[in-house]
Legacy VTK file of the C-alpha trace (Angstrom):
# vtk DataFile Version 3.0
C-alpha trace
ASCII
DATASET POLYDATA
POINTS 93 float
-1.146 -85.669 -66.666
1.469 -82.706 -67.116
3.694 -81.710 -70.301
7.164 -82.566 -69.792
9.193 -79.821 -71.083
10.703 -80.193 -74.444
14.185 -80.622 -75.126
14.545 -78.500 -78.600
16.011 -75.480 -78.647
13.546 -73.197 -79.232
14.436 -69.561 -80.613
13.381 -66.588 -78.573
11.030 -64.023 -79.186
10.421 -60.841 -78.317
7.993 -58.235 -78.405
7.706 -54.957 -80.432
6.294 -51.975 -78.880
3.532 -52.589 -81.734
2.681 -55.870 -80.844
4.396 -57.690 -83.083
6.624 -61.030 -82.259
9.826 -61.387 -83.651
12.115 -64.443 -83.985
15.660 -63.945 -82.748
17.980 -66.006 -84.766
20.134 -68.046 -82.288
23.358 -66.413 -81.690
26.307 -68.022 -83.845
29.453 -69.189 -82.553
32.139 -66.360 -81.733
34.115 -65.388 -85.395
36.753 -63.336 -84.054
39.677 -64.584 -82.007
40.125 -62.861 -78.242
42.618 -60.354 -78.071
46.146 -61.571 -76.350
46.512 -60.401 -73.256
49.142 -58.045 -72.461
51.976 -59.094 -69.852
51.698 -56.871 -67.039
48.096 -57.387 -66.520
48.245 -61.117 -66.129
47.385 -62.200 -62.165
50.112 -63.923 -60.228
49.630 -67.702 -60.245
47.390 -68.931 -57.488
49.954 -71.504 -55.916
53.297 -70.399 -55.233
56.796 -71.615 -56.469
59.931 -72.461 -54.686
60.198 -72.941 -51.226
56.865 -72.518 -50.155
55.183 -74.584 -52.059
53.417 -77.559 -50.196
52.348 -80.909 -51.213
48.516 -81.208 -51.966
46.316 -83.040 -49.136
45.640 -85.789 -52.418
49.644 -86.249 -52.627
50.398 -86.825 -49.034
47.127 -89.365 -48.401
48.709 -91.644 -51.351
52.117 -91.591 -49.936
50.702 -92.525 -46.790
48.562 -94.970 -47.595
51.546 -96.323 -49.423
53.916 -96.199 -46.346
51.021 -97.715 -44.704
50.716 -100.538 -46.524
54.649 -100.853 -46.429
54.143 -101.438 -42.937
51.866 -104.268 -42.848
48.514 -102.451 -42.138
48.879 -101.713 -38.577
46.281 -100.305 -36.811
45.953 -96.830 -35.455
49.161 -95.142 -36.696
47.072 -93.061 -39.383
48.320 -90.033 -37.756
52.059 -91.232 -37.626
51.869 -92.177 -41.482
50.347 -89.121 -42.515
52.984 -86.755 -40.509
55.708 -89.172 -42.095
54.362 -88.502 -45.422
54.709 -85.129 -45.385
58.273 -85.255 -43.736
59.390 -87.162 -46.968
57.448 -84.716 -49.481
58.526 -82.058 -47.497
62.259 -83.014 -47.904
61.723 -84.016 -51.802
60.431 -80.606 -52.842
LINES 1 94
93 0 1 2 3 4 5 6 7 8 9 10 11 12 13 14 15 16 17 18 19 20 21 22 23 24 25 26 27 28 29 30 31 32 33 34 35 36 37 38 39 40 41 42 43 44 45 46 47 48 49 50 51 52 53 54 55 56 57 58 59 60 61 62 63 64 65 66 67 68 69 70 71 72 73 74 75 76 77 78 79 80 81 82 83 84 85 86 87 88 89 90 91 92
């Protein structure tokens, strides 16, 4: 039979160059507030704005699935709904 680990926090210990052990208190949570960040070093945002932004792959599935089921269901026209999807999201950007 093994020991299954225990789920306590435990506090750590470390070693002296004598020998002895000491406890480490567990570190408390953060007192200070992080300091603002100044304008010109913040990053340019990941997706663009404007004209080139695109609709997510999630966004265009739903609206064809949606124009798909406006349809009736048909089979085999995946391709067609998901190019006329992205027409239409295209155009409403």
């Amino acid at each position: 039979m093994s020991k299954s680990p225990s789920t306590r926090k435990r506090a750590t210990r470390t070693s002296s160059p004598t020998g002895e052990n000491k406890i480490l208190p567990i570190p408390a949570a953060r007192r200070t507030e992080p300091e603002p960040v100044e304008a010109g070093s913040v990053p340019a945002p990941i997706h663009p704005r404007g004209e080139d932004r695109r609709p997510s792959s999630e966004t265009i599935a739903l609206h064809a699935y949606n124009l798909w089921l406006g349809r009736g269901r048909p089979i085999g026209t995946d391709w067609d709904d998901w190019l006329e999807a992205e027409r239409q999201l295209a155009a409403s950007a």
